[in-house]
C-alpha distance (Angstrom), angle and dihedral (degrees) to the residues before:
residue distance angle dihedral
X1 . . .
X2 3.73 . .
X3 3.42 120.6 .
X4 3.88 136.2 -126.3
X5 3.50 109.8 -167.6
X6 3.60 128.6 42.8
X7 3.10 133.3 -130.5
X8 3.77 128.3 47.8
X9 4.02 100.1 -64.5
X10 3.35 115.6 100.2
X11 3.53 98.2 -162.5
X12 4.10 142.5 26.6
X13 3.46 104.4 -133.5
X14 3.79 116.0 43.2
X15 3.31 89.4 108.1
X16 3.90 97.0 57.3
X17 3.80 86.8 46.9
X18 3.58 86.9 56.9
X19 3.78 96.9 51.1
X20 3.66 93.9 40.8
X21 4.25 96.7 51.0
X22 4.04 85.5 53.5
X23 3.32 97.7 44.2
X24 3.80 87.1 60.1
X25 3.64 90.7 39.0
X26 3.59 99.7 -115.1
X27 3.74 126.1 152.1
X28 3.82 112.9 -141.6
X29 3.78 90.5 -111.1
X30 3.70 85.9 55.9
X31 4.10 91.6 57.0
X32 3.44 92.7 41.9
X33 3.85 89.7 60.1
X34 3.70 93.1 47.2
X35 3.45 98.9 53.2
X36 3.78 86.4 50.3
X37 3.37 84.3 60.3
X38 3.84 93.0 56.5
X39 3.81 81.9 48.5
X40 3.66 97.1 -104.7
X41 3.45 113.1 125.4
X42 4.20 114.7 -146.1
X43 3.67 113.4 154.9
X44 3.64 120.4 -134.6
X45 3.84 79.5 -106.7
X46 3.72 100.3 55.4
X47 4.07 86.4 46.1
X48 3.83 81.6 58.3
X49 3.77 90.9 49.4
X50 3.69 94.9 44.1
X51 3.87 94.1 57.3
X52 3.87 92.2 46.7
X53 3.91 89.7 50.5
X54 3.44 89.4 -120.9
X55 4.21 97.7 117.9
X56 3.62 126.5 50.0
X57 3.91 121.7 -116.3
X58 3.86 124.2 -138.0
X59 3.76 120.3 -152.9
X60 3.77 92.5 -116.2
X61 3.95 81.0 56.9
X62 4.14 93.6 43.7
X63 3.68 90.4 50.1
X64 3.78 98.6 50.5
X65 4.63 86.5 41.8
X66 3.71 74.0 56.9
X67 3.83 104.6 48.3
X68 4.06 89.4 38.7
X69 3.65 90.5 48.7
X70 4.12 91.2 49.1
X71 3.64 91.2 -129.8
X72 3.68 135.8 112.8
X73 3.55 118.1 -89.9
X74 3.63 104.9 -126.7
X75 4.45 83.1 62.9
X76 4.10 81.1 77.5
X77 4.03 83.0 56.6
X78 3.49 113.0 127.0
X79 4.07 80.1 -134.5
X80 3.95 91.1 59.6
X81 4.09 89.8 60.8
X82 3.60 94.7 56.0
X83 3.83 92.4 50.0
X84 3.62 97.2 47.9
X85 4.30 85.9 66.6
């Protein structure tokens, strides 16, 4: 599969993921379950791979981060980490 970025992350936002699961005071087990319940299935595992860029994310996956996370979707925009510094 070719790649778009360089580099070795595989995706933008795991670390706005990160920041936005402990700013609700979730565990990753916790997000994994809610997405479940979306009918998205991440492993606690993957969640762990997300945040440390090592996983890709699809868009099915960004928009239920975003619903579980109660915050719009385009926050998980690579454009919203570059604003927040």
């Amino acid at each position: 599969m070719a790649r778009i970025i360089d580099g070795e992350a595989q995706n933008m936002i795991g670390d706005i993921v990160r920041k936005y699961r402990k700013a609700a005071k979730m565990s990753q087990q916790e997000l994994s379950v809610k997405l479940e319940l979306l009918g998205v299935y991440v492993c606690r595992g993957s969640i762990s791979r997300i945040e440390d860029k090592s996983r890709t994310v699809t868009d099915i996956e960004l928009y239920a981060l975003a619903k579980v996370l109660s915050i719009p979707w385009d926050e998980l925009s690579p454009n919203a980490m570059f604003l927040d510094n």
